[in-house]
Structures are given as C-alpha cells and as structure tokens.
C-alpha positions, 0 to 999 in steps of 0.5 A: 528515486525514492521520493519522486515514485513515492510522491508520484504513488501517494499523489495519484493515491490521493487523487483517485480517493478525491474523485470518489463520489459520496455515494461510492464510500459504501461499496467495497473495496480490494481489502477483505472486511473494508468498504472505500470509506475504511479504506480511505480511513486506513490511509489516514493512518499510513499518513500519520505513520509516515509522519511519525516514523520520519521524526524518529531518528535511529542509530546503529546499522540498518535492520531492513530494507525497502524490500526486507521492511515488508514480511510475509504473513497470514493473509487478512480476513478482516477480523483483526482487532486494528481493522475493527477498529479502522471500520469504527473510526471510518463510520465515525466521520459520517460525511464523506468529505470529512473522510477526504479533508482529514486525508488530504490535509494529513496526506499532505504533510506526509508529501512535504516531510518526504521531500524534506527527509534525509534520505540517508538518515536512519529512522525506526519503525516496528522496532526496526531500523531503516534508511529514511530512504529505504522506507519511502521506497518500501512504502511506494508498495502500501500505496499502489497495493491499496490503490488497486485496493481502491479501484478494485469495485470503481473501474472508472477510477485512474489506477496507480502509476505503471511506474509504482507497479513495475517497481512492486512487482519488482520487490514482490519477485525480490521476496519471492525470490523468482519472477512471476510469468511475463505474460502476467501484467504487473498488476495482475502479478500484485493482485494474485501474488498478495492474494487479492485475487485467486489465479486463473486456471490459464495463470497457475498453468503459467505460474507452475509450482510457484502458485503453490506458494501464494498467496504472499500477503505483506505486512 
C-alpha cells in the first residue's frame, strides 16, 4: 500500500510537471515565494532526500510514523534561507527542460529505490528513525500537497490521484485530531488545513471552532 500510492503520487507528480510548457515555469505556484520552476526545483531536492534517506539504515525502535514524521510549524512566508536558495538554484537552470530532465532522471531513481526498499527496514532521517515503510507512506503527503502547489495557477494540469488525497486528508484529521466537515472536498480540506487557502465564510461556518486553529502548515 505504501509503495503503490507513493508510486502512484510521485508518478502523476512528475507527469503533470512535464506537461508544463516552457512558458508557464514563470507564473506562481500554491507555494508562497515560488514560481513552478522553484517548485519543480524543490522536487529535485525531495528526490534526492528520498534517495538518501533510503540508503541510511537506523536501529533501535521507530521515532515516528508516516503520520507523527510530519509537524506542525510556523506557516511559510518564503523568506526562509533554504527557499532562497531553492529560487537560486531554479534560475540557474535557465532552460526549462533542463529543470524537466534533472527531475525526471533523479524522480526516477526515487521510484525504483521505493519499489526495491524493505519496507519494514528502519531508515533515519532529521535525526529521526522510521519504517522505510512509514516514510514513503508519510511522503505520499509531500507529493499530492505540491501537486496541488503545482496546478494551483495551471488549471488545465491533471490534479493528484483522489486516492493520494483521501489518504492526506486522512492524515491531516489524524494530526488534527478530528475531522474536517464532509461537505469539504478532500482537496478543499488540504488546501485550507495547510493554509494554502483561507476559509470561505460558508467553510469557517462548517469548520466551527476548528478554524481557529488553522492554518496546520506541515514540516
């Protein structure tokens, strides 16, 4: 289950930021601070952590969970050092298709290490110890919020998978600890609960005192 929604988010993932024309790398993007191309740079990096993190064996008991791996924090503003430098490295691709290229041959790899990873082995990352299993699991979040990020200002872009987006609207109500209003798509849940967005009037009628405690930015 881990792998194959994980395969499935990545996969569409990488497929819609293909299908971005050369011209579109410049409009924003759902992330505050971040055009599509910084976007698209920032998966690069996501890729090479999956690698990396995959290749780095832990022992001892499990620290978190696909659902405790993410936390709640300060929501971005897009001045934080790392994202500077994200916009840097982003400009310093100048051809969009180089941007597509790096991302789809480090994307790759990221896909076939998850295939081939032990599920059960313990890997580490940010000083914390998980389930291989757990964290392509918790990773299936990274992917179908920045796919939202991606289609944010390209509506004609395939969004993520409904599967991808039940299962995150699943974990953001595990973190909240309550669920967000059926009337809520899964989507519209995500977007406001990480806020993306801000809630309608008719949404923070429907949400009731939860709304006062969103936005839950995740990191």
């Amino acid at each position: 289950m881990a792998v194959s929604l994980f395969g499935r988010s990545w996969d569409a993932l990488r497929t819609a930021v293909a299908e971005v024309p050369d011209e579109d790398f410049g409009r924003p993007s759902g992330c505050a601070g971040w055009l599509v191309r910084d976007l698209a740079c920032h998966l690069v990096i996501d890729a090479q952590d999956v690698l990396i993190t995959l290749v780095t064996p832990a022992s001892g008991a499990p620290t978190r969970d696909a659902v405790t791996y993410w936390k709640v924090v300060e929501p971005p503003t897009g001045e934080d050092p790392l994202d500077a430098l994200i916009v840097r490295l982003a400009a310093a691709y100048e051809e969009p298709g180089l941007l597509r290229f790096h991302l789809e041959d480090v994307g790759a790899a990221a896909g076939r290490a998850a295939r081939l990873a032990d599920l059960e082995g313990l890997v580490e990352t940010q000083g914390e110890v998980l389930r291989a299993g757990d964290y392509l699991a918790a990773y299936v979040m990274e992917w179908t919020l920045h796919h939202l990020d991606l289609v944010a200002y390209l509506p004609d872009l395939k969004g993520p998978p409904a599967e991808g987006l039940a299962r995150c609207r699943g974990m953001l109500e595990e973190i909240a600890g309550e669920a967000f209003p059926a009337s809520m798509s899964d989507a519209e849940v995500l977007l406001v609960g990480t806020g993306r967005r801000s809630a309608s009037a008719e949404e923070r009628v429907a949400l009731g005192a939860l709304a006062e405690r969103l936005p839950m930015a995740l990191g």
